[in-house]
N, C-alpha and C positions, 0 to 999 in steps of 0.2 A: 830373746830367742832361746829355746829349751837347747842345751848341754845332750852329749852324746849321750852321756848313760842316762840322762834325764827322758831321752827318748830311748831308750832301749829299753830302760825300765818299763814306760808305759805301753810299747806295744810289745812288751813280753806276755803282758796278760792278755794279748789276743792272738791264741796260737795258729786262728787263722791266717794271720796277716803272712802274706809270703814274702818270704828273705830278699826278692828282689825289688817289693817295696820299700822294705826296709833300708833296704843298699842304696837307694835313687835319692831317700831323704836324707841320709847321713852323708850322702854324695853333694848333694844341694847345700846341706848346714858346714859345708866346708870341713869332714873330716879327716878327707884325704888330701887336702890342698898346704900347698908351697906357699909359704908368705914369698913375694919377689919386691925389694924394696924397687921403688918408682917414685920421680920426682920430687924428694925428700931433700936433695945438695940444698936448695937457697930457698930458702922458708926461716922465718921469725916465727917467735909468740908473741902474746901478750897477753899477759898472768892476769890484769886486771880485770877481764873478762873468761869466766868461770860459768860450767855448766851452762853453755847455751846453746838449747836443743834447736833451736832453729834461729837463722838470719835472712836479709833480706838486704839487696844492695840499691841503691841507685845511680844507678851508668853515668847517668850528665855529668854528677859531679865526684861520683866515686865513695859519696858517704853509706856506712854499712850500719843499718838499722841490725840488732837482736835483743831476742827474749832471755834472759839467763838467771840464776840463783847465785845467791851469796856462795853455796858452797857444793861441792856435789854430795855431799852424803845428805842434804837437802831433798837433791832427786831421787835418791836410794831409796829414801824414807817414802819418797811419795809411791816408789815403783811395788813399795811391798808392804803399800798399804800402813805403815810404820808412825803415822804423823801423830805429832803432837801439835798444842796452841805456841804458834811461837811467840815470844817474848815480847817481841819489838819491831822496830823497822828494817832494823839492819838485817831483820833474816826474812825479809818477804822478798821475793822472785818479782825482778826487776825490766823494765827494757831501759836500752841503751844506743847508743850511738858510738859509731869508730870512724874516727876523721882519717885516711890512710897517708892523706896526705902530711900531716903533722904527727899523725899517732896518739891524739887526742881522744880518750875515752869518757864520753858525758852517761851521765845516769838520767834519766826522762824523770820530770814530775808528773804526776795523773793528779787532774782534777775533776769534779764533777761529781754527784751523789749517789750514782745507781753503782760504782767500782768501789769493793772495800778490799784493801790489799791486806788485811788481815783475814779472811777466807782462804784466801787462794794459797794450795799448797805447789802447785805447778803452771806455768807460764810452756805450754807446749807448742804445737803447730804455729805459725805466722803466717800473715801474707800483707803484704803493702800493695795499696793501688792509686795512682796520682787518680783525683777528679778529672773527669772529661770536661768539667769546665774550666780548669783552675787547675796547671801543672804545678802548679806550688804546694795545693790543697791534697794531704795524703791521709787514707783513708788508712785506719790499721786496722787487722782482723786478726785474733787471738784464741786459742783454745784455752779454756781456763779451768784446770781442773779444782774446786771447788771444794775447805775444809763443810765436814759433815760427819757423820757417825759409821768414820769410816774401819771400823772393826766389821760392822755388819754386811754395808752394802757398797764400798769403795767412796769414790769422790761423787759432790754433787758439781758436774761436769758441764759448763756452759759454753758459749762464744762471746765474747766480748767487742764490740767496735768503737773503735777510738777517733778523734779525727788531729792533725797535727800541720803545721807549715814547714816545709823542710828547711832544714836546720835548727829548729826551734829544741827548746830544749823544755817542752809542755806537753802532754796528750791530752785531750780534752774525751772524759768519756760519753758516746753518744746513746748506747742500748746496750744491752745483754738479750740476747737469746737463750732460753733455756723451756727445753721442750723435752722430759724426760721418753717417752717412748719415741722420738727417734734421734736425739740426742744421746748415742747409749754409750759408746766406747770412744768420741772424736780424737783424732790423731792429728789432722791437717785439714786446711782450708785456705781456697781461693776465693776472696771474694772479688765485687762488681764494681767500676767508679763512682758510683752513688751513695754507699755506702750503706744501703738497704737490704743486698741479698749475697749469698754466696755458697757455696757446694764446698760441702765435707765430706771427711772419710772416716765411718767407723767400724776401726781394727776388729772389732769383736762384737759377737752378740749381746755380750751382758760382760761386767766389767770384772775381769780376774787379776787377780794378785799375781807376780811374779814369783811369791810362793807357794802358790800352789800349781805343783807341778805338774801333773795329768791334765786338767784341763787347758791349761796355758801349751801341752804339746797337739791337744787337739786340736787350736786354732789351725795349723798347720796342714790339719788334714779334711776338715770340712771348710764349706764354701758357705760362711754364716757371715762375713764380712757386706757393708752396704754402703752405699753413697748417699748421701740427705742433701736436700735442699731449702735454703731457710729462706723469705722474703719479710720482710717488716709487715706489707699489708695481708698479706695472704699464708702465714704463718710455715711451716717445716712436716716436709713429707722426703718421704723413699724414693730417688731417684733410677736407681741399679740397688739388683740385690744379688744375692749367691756368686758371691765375690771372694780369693781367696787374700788372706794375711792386707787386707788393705791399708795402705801407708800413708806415704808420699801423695800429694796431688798437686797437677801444675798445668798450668792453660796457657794454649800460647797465646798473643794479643796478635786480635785483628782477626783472628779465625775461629775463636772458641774450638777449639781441639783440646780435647781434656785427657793428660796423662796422670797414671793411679799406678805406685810403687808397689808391690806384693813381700811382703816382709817373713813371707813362708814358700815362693815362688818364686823359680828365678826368670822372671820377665815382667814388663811393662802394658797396661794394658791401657789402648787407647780407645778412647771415650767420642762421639759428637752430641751436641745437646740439639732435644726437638726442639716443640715451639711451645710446648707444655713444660720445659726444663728438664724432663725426664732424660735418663742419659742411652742412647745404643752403643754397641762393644763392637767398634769395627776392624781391630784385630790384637796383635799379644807383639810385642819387641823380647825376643828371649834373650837376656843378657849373661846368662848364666852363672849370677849370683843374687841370690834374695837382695832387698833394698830400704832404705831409711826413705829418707826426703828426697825430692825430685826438683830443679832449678831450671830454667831454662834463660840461657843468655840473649844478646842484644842481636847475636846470627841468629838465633834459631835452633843452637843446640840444649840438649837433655843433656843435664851434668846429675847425676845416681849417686848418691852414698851410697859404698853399698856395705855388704859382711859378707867377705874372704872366711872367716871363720865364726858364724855365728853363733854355734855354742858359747863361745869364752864369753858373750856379754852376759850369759848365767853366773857364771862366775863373779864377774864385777859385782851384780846386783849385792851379789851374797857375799863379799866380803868390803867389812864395813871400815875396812882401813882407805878404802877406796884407790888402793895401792894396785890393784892386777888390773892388768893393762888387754885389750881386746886391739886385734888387727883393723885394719880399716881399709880401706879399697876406692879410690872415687872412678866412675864410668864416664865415659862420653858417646853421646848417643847423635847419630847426626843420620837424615833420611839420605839416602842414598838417589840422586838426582830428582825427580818428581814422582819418584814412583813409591809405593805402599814397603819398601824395602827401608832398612837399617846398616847402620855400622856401626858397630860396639868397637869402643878402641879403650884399653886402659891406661892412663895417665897418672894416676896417684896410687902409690901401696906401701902400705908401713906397719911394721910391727905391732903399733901401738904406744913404741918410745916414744912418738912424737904428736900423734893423733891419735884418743883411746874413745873405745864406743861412741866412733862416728855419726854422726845421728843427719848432719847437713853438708853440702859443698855446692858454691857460689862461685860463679869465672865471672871476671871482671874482664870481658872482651876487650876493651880499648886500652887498659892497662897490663895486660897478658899476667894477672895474682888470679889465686885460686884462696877463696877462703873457707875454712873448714873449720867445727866442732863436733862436740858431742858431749851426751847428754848427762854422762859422769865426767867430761874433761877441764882438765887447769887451767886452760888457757886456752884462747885463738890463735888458729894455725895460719897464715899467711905463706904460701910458698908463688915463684916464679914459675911462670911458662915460659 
């Protein structure tokens, strides 16, 4: 997220821009907002899981699938375009498994020939889906931002799908997707139980560095953000377009209702899919704070990362001590009886001492834990409800 002066800068040089749009964005990127700590008392880490921009729970039995890096200035590197060839194994972006019950942290082997884990400079978006024939059979779907010549033209940026048994400590990899015009900017993805198709979200038109600060503040303000849809047999088109800061996406099961985080807008926009896959925008949930990733639990609720103050994650990107800390926020999102209404409630808010550039947040309904990271952070946040 662009930094205050990073945005003041940029529409300085358009003296058209009137002051009270001005004020509405800097209102939105949280420059006038109160951190209020919230359910922060009974919460664990766990250090051994680092930088992990997104997880994925399984309710039955409570094991937390995530994507994460050896270290975060790993992700830094990736955010601003920075990579180098790394060395070895120990620094390729991993997935993992968190036993809650024991506190058992496994590291996943990947097998198979089409995944080479030395490409990959980031392990971003997730999403797990058990087979419709086979609850045991979990299908994994991955954003894979991909090394390439990336001084010029950023990552070469694919999806990955995996298949695995739960609890196994294997991926098995089954395709990559990679479809460079509409595969442009992927953030997040839900995919299908077959393990053949699934709907993405890309943040931006063409893929920008977090160093470069003017175009990265325009994301904010034009509506160049899209949704894609991939199938194995019938390959990836534009599903929605003129979409603003798109993020987060998450479907709820059994109804296909498809929600899309806005990461420059503070609301939620809800999606139904035709019969063509094509998606309509049947209304907005205004939360009134921009958002990461989107979860939804075993009730039915929208649990939002969001950013209370989104400037400071500029901050982060740019110092490479990976020491400054970004506030964090998690929402709960629940429809209000059967009707096209909402209720925004906040449950989690912290400084940043404890959760920093929140990027995910997971409620474990049957266990009342709330799991959290982010995408520069030390450690997995574990707190009570």
């Amino acid at each position: 997220m662009p930094s205050t002066r990073m945005l003041v800068a940029g529409l300085g040089a358009l003296s058209v821009v009137p002051f009270a749009f001005v004020f509405d964005i800097l209102r939105t990127m949280g420059a006038f907002r109160t951190i209020q700590l919230t359910g922060t008392r009974d919460c664990i880490t766990v250090p051994e899981l680092k930088a992990c921009e997104d997880l994925w729970l399984h309710q039955p039995t409570g094991l937390v699938y995530l994507a994460c890096s050896p270290r975060p200035r790993y992700r830094q590197d990736w955010l601003n375009w920075d990579v180098q060839d790394r060395p070895g194994p120990d620094f390729y972006d991993y997935f993992a498994t968190y036993d809650q019950s024991t506190g058992v942290v496994t590291r996943l082997e990947v097998s198979g020939k089409g995944f080479d884990a030395s490409r990959t400079v980031s392990l971003h978006g997730m999403d797990i889906v058990p087979s419709k024939d086979d609850p045991q059979l979990l299908y994994v779907y991955v954003v894979n931002h991909r090394l390439k010549d990336v001084a010029d033209a950023g990552t070469d940026s694919v999806i990955d799908v995996f298949k695995t048994r739960l609890g196994s400590k294997k991926l098995e990899h089954l395709r990559t997707f990679r479809d460079p015009a509409v595969i442009i900017a992927p953030n997040n993805v839900v995919g299908s139980p077959d393990g053949k198709s699934f709907y993405f979200t890309n943040s931006e038109e063409k893929q920008v560095s977090w160093r470069r600060a003017l175009p990265r503040a325009w994301v904010l303000f034009r509506a160049t953000s899209t949704i894609g849809f991939c199938h194995l047999d019938h390959g990836c088109s534009f599903v929605a377009r003129d979409m603003h800061g798109n993020n987060g996406i998450a479907r709820v099961p059994g109804n296909d209702t498809i929600y899309v985080a806005s990461q420059g807008k503070p609301y939620i926009t809800v999606l139904t899919p035709r019969e063509d896959n094509t998606l309509t925008i049947v209304g907005k949930i205004h939360t009134g704070l921009p958002m990461d990733n989107l979860s939804i639990d075993k009730n039915g609720a929208i649990w939002a990362a969001a950013f209370p103050r989104s400037m400071s994650m500029v901050d982060c990107m740019a110092d490479p001590t990976t020491k400054t800390l970004s506030p964090s926020t998690v929402l709960k999102v629940t429809r209000r009886n059967a009707s096209d209404e909402y209720n925004v409630e906040k449950v989690f808010e912290d400084d940043g001492s404890l959760v920093t550039t929140m990027t995910v947040a997971v409620h474990d309904a049957e266990r009342g834990r709330l799991f959290m990271h982010g995408v520069l952070s030390e450690w997995l946040t574990v707190c009570k409800l």
